[in-house]
C-alpha positions as CSV (number, residue, x, y, z in Angstrom):
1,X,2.8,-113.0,5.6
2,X,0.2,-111.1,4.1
3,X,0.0,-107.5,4.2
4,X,-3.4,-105.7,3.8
5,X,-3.3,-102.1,3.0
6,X,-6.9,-100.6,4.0
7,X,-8.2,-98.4,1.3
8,X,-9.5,-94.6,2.6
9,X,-13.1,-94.5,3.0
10,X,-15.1,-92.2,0.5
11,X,-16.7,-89.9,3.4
12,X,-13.3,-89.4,5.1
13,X,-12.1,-88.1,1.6
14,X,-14.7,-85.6,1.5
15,X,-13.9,-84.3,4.3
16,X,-10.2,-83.9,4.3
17,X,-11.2,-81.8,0.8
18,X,-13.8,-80.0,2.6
19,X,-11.2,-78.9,4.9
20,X,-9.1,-77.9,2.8
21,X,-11.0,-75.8,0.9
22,X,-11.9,-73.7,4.1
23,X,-8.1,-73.7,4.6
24,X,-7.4,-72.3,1.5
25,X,-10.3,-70.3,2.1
26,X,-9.3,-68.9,5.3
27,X,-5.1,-68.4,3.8
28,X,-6.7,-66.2,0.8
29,X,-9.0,-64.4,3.1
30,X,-5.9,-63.4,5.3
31,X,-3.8,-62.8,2.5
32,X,-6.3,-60.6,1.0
33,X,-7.1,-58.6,4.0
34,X,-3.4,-58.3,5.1
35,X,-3.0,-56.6,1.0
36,X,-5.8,-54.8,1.9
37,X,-4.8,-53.1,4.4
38,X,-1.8,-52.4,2.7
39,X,-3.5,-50.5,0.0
40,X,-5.9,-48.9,2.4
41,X,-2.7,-47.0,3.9
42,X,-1.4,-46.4,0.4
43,X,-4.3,-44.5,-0.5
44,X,-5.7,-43.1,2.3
45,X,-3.6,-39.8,1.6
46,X,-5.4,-39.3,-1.7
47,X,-8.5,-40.1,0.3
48,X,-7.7,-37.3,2.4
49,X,-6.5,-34.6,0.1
50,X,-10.0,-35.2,-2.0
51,X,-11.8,-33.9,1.0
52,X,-9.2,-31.1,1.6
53,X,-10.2,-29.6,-2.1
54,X,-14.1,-30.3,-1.6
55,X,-13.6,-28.7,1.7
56,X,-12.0,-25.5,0.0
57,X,-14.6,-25.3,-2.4
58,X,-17.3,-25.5,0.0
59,X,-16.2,-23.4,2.5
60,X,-13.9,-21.3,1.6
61,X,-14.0,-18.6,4.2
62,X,-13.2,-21.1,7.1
63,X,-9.8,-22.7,5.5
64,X,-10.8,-26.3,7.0
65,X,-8.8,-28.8,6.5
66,X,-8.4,-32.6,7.5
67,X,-5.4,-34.9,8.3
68,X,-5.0,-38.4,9.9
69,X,-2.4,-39.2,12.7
70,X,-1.1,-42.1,15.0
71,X,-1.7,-44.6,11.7
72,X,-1.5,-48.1,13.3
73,X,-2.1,-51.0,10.4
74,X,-3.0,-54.3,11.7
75,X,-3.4,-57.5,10.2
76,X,-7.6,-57.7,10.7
77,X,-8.0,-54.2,11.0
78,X,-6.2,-50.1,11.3
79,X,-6.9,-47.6,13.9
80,X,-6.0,-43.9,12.9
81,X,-7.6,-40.2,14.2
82,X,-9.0,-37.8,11.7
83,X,-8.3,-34.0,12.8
84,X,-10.5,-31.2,11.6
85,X,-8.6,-28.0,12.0
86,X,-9.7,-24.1,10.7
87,X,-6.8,-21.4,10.3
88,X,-9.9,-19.0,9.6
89,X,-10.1,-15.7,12.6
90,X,-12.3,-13.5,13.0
91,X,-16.1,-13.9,14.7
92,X,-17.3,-15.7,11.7
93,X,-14.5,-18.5,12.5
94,X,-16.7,-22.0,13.1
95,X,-13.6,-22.8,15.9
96,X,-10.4,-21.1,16.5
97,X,-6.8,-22.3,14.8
98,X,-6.0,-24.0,18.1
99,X,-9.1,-26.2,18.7
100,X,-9.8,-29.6,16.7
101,X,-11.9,-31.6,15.9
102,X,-10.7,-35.6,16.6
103,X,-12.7,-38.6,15.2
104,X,-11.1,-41.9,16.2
105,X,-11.4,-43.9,13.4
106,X,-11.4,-48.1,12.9
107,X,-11.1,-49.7,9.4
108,X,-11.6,-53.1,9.1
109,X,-10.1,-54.8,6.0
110,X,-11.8,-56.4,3.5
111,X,-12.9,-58.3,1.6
112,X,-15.5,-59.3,4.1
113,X,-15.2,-57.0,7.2
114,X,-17.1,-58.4,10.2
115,X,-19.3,-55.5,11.0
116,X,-20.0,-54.9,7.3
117,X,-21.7,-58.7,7.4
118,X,-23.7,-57.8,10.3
119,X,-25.3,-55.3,8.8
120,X,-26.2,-58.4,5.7
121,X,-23.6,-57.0,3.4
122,X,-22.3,-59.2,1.9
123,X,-20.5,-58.2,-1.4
124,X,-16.7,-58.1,-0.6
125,X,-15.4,-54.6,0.0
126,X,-12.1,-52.8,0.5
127,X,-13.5,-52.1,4.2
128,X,-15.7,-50.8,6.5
129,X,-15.0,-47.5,8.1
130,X,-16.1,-46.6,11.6
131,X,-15.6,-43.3,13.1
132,X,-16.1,-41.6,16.5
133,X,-16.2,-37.9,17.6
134,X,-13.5,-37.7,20.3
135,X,-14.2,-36.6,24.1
136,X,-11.6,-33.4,23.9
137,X,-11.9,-29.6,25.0
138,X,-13.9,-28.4,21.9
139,X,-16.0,-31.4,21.8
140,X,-17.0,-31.7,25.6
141,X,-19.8,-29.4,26.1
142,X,-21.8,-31.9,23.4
143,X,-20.9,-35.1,25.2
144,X,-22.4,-32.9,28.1
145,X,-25.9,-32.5,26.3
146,X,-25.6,-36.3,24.6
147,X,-25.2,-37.7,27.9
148,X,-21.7,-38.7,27.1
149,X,-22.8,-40.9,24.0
150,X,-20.5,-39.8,21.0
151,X,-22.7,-37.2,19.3
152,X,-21.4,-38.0,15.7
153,X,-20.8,-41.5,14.5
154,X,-20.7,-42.9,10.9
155,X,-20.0,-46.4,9.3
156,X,-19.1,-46.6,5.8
157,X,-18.4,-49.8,3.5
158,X,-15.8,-48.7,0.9
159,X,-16.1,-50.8,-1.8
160,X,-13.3,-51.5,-4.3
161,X,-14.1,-49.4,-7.1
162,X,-14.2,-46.6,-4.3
163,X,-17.6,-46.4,-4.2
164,X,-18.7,-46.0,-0.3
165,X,-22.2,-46.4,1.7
166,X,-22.6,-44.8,5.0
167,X,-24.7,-44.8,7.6
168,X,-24.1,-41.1,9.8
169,X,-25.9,-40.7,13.6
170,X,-25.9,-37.4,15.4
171,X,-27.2,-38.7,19.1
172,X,-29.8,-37.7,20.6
173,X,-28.9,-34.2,22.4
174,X,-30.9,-32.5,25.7
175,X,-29.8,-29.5,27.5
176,X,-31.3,-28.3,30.9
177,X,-34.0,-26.6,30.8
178,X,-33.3,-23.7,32.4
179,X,-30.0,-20.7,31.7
180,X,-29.7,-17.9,29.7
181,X,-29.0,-20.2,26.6
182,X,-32.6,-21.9,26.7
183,X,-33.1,-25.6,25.8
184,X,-33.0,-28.2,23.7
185,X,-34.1,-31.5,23.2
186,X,-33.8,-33.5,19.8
187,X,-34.2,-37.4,18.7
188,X,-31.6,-39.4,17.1
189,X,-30.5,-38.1,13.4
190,X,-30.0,-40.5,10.8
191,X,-28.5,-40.3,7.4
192,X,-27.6,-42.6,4.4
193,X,-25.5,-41.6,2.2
194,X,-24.4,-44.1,-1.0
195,X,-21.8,-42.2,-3.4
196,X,-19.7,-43.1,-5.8
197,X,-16.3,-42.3,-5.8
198,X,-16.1,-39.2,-7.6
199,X,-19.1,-37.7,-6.0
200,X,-21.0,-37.9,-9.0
201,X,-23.9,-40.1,-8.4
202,X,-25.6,-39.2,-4.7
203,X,-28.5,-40.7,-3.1
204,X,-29.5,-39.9,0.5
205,X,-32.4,-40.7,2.7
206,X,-32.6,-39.7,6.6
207,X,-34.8,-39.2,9.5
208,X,-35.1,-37.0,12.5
209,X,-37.7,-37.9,14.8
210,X,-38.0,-34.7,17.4
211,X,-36.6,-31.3,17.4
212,X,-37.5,-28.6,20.5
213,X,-36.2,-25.8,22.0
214,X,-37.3,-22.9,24.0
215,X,-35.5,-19.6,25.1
216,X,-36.3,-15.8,25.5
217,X,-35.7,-13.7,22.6
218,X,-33.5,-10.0,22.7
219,X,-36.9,-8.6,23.5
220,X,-37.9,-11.0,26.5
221,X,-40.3,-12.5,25.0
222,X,-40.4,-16.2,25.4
223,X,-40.3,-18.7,22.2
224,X,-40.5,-22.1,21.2
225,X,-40.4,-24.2,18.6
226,X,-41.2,-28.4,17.2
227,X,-40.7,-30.1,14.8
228,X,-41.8,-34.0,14.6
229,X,-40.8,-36.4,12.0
230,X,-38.8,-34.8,9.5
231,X,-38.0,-38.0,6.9
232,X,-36.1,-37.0,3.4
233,X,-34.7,-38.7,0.7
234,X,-32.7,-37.7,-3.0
235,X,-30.9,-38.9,-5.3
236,X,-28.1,-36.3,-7.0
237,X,-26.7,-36.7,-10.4
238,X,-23.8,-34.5,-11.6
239,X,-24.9,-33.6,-15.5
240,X,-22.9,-32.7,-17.9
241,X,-22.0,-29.2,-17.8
242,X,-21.4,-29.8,-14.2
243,X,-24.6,-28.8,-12.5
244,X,-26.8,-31.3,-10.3
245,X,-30.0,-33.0,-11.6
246,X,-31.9,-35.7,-10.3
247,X,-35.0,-35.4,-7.8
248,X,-35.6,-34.9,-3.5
249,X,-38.6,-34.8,-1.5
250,X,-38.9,-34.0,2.2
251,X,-41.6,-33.6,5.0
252,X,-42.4,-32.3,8.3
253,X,-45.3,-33.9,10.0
254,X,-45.7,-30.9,12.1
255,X,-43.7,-27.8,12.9
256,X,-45.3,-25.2,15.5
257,X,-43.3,-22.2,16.5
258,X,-44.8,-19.5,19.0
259,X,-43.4,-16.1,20.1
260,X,-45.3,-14.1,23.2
261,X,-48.9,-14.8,22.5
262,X,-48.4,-15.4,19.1
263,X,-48.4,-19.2,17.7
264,X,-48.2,-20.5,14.0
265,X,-48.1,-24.2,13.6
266,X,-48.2,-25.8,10.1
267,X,-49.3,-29.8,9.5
268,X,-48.1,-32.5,6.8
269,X,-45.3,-30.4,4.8
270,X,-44.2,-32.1,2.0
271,X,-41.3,-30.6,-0.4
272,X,-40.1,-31.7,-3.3
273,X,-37.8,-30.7,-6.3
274,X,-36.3,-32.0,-9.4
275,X,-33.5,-30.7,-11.7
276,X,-32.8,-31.8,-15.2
277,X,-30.3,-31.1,-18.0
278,X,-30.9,-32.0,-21.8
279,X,-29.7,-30.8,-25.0
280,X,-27.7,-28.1,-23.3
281,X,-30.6,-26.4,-21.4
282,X,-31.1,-27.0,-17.4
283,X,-34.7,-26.5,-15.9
284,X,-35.6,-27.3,-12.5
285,X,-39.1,-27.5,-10.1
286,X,-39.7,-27.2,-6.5
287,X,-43.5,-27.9,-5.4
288,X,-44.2,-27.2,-1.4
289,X,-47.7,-28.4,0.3
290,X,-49.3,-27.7,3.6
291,X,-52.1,-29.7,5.1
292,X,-52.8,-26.8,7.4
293,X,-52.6,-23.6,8.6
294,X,-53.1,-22.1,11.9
295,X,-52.3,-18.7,13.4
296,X,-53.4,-18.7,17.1
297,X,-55.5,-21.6,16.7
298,X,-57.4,-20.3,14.1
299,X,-57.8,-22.3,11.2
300,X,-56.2,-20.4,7.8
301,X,-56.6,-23.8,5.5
302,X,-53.7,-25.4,3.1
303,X,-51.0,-24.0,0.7
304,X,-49.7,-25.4,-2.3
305,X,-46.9,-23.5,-4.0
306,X,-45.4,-24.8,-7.2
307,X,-42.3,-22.6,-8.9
308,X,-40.3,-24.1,-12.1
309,X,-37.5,-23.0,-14.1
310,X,-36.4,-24.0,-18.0
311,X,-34.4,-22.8,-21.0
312,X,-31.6,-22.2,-18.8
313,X,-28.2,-22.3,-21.1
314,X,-26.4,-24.8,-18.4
315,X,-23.0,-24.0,-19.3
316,X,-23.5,-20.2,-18.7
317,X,-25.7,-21.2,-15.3
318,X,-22.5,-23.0,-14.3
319,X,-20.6,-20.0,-14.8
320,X,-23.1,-17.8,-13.0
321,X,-22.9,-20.7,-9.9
322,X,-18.9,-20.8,-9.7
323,X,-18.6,-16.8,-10.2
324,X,-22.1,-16.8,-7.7
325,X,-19.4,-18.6,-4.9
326,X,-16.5,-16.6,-5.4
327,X,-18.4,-13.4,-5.6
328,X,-19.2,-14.4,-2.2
329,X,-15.9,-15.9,-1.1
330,X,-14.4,-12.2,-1.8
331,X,-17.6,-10.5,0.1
332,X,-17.1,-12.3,3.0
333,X,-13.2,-12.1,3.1
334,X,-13.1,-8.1,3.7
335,X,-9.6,-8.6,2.4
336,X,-10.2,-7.2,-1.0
337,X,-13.0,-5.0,-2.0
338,X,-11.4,-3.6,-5.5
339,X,-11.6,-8.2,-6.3
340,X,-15.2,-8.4,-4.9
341,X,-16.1,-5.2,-6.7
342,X,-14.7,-7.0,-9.8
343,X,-16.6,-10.4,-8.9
344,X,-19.9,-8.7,-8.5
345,X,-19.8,-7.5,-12.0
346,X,-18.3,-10.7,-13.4
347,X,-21.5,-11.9,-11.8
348,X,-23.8,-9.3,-13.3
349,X,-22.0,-10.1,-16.8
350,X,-22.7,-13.7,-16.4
351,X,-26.2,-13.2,-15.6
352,X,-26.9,-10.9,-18.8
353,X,-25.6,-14.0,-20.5
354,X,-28.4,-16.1,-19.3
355,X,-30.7,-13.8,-21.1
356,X,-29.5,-15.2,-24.5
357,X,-31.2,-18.9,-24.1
358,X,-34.5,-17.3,-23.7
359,X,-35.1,-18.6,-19.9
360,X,-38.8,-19.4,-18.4
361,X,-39.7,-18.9,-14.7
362,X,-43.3,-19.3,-13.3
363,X,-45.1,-19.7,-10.6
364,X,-47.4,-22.5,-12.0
365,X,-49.4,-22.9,-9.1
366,X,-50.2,-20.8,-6.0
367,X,-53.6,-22.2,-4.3
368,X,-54.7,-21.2,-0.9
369,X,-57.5,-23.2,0.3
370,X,-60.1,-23.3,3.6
371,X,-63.6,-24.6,4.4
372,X,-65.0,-22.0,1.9
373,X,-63.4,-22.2,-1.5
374,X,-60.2,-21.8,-2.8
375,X,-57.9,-18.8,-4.2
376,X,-55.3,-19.7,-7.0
377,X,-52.6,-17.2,-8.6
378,X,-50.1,-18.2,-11.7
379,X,-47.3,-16.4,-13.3
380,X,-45.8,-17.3,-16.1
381,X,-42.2,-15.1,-17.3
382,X,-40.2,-15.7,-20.8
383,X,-37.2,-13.5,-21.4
384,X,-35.3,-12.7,-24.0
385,X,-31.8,-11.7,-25.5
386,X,-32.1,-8.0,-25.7
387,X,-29.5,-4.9,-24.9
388,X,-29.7,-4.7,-21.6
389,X,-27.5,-1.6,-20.6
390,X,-26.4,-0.4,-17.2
391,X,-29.4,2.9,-17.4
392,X,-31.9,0.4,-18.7
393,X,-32.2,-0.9,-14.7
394,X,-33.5,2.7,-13.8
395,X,-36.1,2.9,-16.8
396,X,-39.2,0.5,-16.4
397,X,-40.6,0.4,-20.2
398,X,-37.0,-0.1,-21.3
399,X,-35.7,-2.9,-19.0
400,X,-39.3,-4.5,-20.0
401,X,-39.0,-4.0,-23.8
402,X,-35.4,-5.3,-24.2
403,X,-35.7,-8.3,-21.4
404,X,-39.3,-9.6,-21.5
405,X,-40.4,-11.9,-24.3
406,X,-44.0,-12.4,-23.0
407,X,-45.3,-12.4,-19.5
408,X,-48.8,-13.9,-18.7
409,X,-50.6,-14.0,-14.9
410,X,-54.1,-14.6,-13.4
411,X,-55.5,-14.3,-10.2
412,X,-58.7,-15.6,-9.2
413,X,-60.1,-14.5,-5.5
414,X,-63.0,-16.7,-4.5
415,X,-64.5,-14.2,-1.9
416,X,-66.3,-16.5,0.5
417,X,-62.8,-17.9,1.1
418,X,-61.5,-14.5,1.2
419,X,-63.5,-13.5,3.7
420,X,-63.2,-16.7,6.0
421,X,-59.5,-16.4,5.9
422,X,-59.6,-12.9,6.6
423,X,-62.1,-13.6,9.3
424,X,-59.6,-16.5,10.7
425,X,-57.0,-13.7,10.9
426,X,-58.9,-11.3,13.0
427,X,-60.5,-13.8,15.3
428,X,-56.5,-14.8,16.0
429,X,-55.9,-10.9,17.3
430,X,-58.4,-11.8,19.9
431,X,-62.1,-10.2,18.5
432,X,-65.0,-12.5,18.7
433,X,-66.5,-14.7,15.8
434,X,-69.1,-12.5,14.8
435,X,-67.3,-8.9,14.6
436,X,-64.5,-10.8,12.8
437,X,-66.9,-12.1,10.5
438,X,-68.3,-8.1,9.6
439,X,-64.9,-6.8,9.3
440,X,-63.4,-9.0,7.4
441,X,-67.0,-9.0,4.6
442,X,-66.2,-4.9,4.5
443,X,-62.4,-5.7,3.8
444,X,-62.9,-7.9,0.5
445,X,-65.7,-5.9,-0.5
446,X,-63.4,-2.5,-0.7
447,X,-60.5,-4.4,-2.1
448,X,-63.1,-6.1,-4.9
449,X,-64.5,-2.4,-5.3
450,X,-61.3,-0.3,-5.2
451,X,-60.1,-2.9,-7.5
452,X,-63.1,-2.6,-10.5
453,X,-62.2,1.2,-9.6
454,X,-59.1,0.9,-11.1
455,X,-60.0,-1.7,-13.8
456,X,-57.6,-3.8,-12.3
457,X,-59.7,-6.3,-11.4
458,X,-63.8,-7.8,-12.4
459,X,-66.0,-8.7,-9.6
460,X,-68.5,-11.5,-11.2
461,X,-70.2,-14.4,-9.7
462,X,-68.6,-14.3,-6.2
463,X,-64.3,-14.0,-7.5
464,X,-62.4,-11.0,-8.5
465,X,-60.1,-12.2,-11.0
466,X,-57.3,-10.4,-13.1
467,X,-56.1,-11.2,-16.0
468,X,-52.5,-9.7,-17.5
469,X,-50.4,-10.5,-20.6
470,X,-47.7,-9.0,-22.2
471,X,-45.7,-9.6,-25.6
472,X,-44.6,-6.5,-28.8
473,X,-44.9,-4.2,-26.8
474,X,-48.3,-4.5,-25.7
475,X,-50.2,-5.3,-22.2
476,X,-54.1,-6.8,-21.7
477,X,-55.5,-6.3,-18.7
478,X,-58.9,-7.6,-18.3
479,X,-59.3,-8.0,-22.3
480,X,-57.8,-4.5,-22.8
481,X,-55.3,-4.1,-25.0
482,X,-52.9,-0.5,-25.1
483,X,-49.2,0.0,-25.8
484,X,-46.8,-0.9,-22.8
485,X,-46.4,3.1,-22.1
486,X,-49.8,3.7,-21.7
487,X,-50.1,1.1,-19.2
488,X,-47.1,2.2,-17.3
489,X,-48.1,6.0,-17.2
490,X,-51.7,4.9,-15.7
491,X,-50.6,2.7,-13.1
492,X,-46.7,3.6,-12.2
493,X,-46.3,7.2,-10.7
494,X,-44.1,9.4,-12.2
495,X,-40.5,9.3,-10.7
496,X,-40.7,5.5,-10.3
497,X,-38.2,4.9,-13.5
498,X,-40.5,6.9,-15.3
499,X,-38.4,9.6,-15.7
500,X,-37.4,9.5,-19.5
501,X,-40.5,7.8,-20.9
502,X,-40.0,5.7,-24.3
503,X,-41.7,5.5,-27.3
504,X,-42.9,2.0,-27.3
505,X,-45.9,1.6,-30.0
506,X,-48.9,3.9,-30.7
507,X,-51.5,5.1,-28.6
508,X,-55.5,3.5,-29.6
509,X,-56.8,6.9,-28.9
510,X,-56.4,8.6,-31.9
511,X,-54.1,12.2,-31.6
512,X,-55.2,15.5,-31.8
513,X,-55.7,16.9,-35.6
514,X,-53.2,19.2,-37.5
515,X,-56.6,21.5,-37.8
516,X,-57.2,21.8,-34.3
517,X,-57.6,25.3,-33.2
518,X,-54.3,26.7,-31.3
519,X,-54.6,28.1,-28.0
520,X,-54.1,32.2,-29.0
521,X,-52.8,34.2,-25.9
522,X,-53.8,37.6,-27.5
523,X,-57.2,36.6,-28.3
524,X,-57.6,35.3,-24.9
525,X,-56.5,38.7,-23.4
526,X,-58.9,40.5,-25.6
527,X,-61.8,38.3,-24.4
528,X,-60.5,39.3,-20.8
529,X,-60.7,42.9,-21.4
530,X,-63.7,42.9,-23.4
531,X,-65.6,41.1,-19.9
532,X,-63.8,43.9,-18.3
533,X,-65.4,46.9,-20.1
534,X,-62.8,47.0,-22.8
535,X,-59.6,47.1,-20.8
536,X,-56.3,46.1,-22.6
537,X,-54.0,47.6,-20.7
538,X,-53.2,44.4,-18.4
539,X,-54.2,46.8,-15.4
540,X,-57.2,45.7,-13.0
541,X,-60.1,47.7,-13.5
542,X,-61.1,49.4,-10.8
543,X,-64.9,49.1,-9.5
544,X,-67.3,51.3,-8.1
545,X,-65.7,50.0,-5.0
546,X,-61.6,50.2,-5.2
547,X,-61.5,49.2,-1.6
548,X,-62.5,45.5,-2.6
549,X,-60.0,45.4,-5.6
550,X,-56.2,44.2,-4.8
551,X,-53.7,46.0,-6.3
552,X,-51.0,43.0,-5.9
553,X,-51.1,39.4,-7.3
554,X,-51.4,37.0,-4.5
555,X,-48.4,36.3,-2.7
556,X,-47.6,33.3,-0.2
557,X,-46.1,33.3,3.2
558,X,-42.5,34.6,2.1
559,X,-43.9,37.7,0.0
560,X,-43.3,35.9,-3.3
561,X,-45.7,35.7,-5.7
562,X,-47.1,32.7,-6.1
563,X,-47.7,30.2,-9.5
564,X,-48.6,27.8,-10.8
565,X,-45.4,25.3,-11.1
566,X,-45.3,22.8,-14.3
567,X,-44.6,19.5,-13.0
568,X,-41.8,18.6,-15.4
């Protein structure tokens, strides 16, 4: 007998591999998630005690802290709660020691956690994280006004390297419209937030589509406020001495905001703002733009303000940050004012030491614009190492002589603009176009002319314009040069740190010659008597009429006898 042995066919081969590939597949996936979330319990305690210290640092006057309870690990995935708690008293206390804050938390493990592949990501990760505010007695009254949605939810994908990415909603919120308490209506809030896991590297984007609320101020008059579609976005680098850099922008499509019968509403705001450290020195920017301006519906035009920073020695501005926070952790404690006395002049100390880099500030563009023309102002401030001494705060030409390297500024005022704003701002108190118009022409026109009055500004070709500089020792105003003194003694009233006035560079008027006759008190006398007739006595002369002649000097209400007083 013959025996036949039937050899496997090719396909059937296949797929007994296939399949056990997606066996071994499945075995490694379950082994690695069940490691997973071994090492997710492992670490979660130095997870925990990393936002603890941040926490501290942050907020140091509320004593926050966080802990997890009821840990339950799974195979799949871990359930836990994260509880917020404050031992801070007091009425500055966010929440009282015996009220938390719960978040019922879910972490999936890795290496490919279901909802992280939802959301198409794909890479594998330690796991995703999702957390819940809990429904408890501190928490209620916002599930009241979030119509029972959890008003805080986040989802973060930690990745192995403990990097994280995480998406943070605060629901949308409404509260009635009528109480004592006013109301308020937002849209959903959205934030993402990638880090890495030392908090080094930040980037952040967000939205929030509606913000409202009304209520009646401590004077009983009723307000308001808007604000549609806020969108930001940033990205925050730690640099090396410690300090952030990197760049953020933000804007407002519209924000209006009214008080009684007064309303200010402001279109298209845009912000944005850069840091940067290099070589040692930090320098930073912030720019802010508005489309428009109205007051009471009248139209005031656009803004554009740009201020900058550079030179800063970063090590010492890091300094002046960390003694900046604890100066203000002691303020706010009340529990020691001989340490917050100390801080403040720790602070003081640090920001003499600033000085010594030579730091830039400016204002490189202010420009207010309408229908008629357009305004602009720049300011431009250099400092310097010099000995700046406790009584050098109450004298002007000293604090300027040993802090200021050079200062420059000009202002250019293009009066038609002038005017129409000015005009805008009367029409908004309620006066009609055309007496607006009037009053507001007679307001620029004394401010141009008290201004030429005072060489402080030149009126040419429709602006008034000024132009200051300062460097040595020396200010031009306007072309004119004098020593800083001068300047100060012509436009800063006496008293005004004035007081002990320096020597700070000659005068361009030339000083009074050696030869110049003395004033001679006994040759004045002699004159006198001679107009009297040739009287030296000191004694009035009588006249034919001794009636009309006094025989006292003249004396003021109290019976003393008045002079003149030398204003020292």
């Amino acid at each position: 007998m013959t025996t036949t042995t039937l050899a496997p066919k090719k396909g059937c081969k296949k797929t007994k591999i296939a399949l056990g590939v997606v066996i071994a597949a499945g075995v490694i996936w379950a082994g690695s998630t069940w490691y997973i979330g071994k090492q997710i319990e492992t670490r979660k305690d130095e997870m925990i005690a990393k936002i603890n210290t941040v926490l501290s640092e942050r907020f140091p006057t509320q004593k926050l802290s966080v802990s997890t309870v009821n840990y339950h690990r799974g195979f799949f995935s871990s359930t836990t709660q994260v509880v917020f708690q404050s031992a801070a008293t007091g009425d500055d206390a966010v929440f009282s020691p015996d009220d938390q804050l719960v978040f019922n938390t879910t972490i999936e493990h890795g290496p490919f956690p279901v909802s992280a592949l939802k959301q198409f990501k794909l890479a594998p990760s330690l796991a995703m994280v999702h957390n819940e505010l809990s429904d408890n007695k501190l928490a209620k009254p916002l599930f009241k006004v979030s119509n029972n949605v959890p008003p805080l939810i986040s989802d973060s994908v930690v990745s192995f390297s403990g990097d994280t990415s995480s998406t943070i909603r605060v629901a949308a919120l409404e509260t009635a419209k009528a109480g004592e308490d006013g109301a308020l209506k937002t849209g959903e809030f959205i934030l993402h937030l990638d880090a890495d896991k030392d908090g080094e590297n930040i980037t952040t984007s967000g939205s929030w589509p509606l913000v409202t609320a009304s209520f009646t101020d401590e004077m009983g008059l009723p307000t308001s406020l808007k604000l549609n579609d806020l969108t930001f976005n940033g990205n925050r680098v730690t640099g090396t001495s410690g300090l952030p850099t990197g760049d953020s922008s933000a804007s407002i499509k519209s924000f209006a905001f009214s008080k009684g019968e007064t309303s200010l509403v402001l279109d298209d705001l845009a912000l944005n703002s850069g840091a940067q450290e290099a070589q040692g020195k930090y320098a930073g920017n912030v720019k802010y733009h508005v489309a428009s301006i109205k007051l009471n519906n009248a139209d005031l035009g656009s803004a554009d303000l740009q201020l900058s920073m550079k030179n800063l020695d970063a090590a010492v501005m890091k300094k002046v940050v960390e003694q900046y926070r604890l100066a203000l952790q002691e303020s706010l404690s009340g529990e020691n004012s001989e340490a917050a006395e100390a801080a403040s002049q720790q602070l003081t100390a640090e920001f003499k030491n600033l000085l010594k880099g030579s730091p830039a500030f400016s204002v490189d563009t202010l420009k207010l614009k309408n229908s008629a023309g357009e305004s602009t102002f720049d300011f431009n401030l250099a400092l310097k190492d010099g000995d700046l001494k406790a009584e050098s705060l109450n004298n002007v030409p000293e604090l300027l002589q040993n802090t200021v390297q050079t200062l420059n500024t000009h202002l250019s005022v293009n009066q038609a603009m002038a005017e129409e704003m000015a005009k805008q701002i009367v029409m908004a108190q309620g006066l009609d176009e055309e007496t607006a118009k009037a009053a507001a022409k007679q307001s620029i026109a004394q401010f141009a002319m008290v201004g030429e009055m005072t060489q402080l500004v030149k009126n040419q070709d429709g602006k008034v314009t000024t132009d200051l500089s300062y460097g040595d020792g020396k200010v031009t105003l306007n072309g004119k040069t004098q020593p800083l003194a001068d300047f100060l003694a012509q436009y800063i009233p006496s008293g005004m740190g004035m007081d002990e006035p320096q020597d700070f560079g000659e005068s361009d008027d030339a000083a009074a010659p050696d030869d110049e006759p003395a004033y001679d008190e006994e040759a004045s006398d002699a004159a006198a008597a001679a107009e009297d007739g040739g009287n030296t006595s000191g004694d009035v002369a009588p006249s034919q009429d001794d009636s009309a002649v006094s025989d006292a000097p003249a004396t003021d209400d109290d019976g003393d006898i008045s002079a003149p007083v030398d204003e020292q």
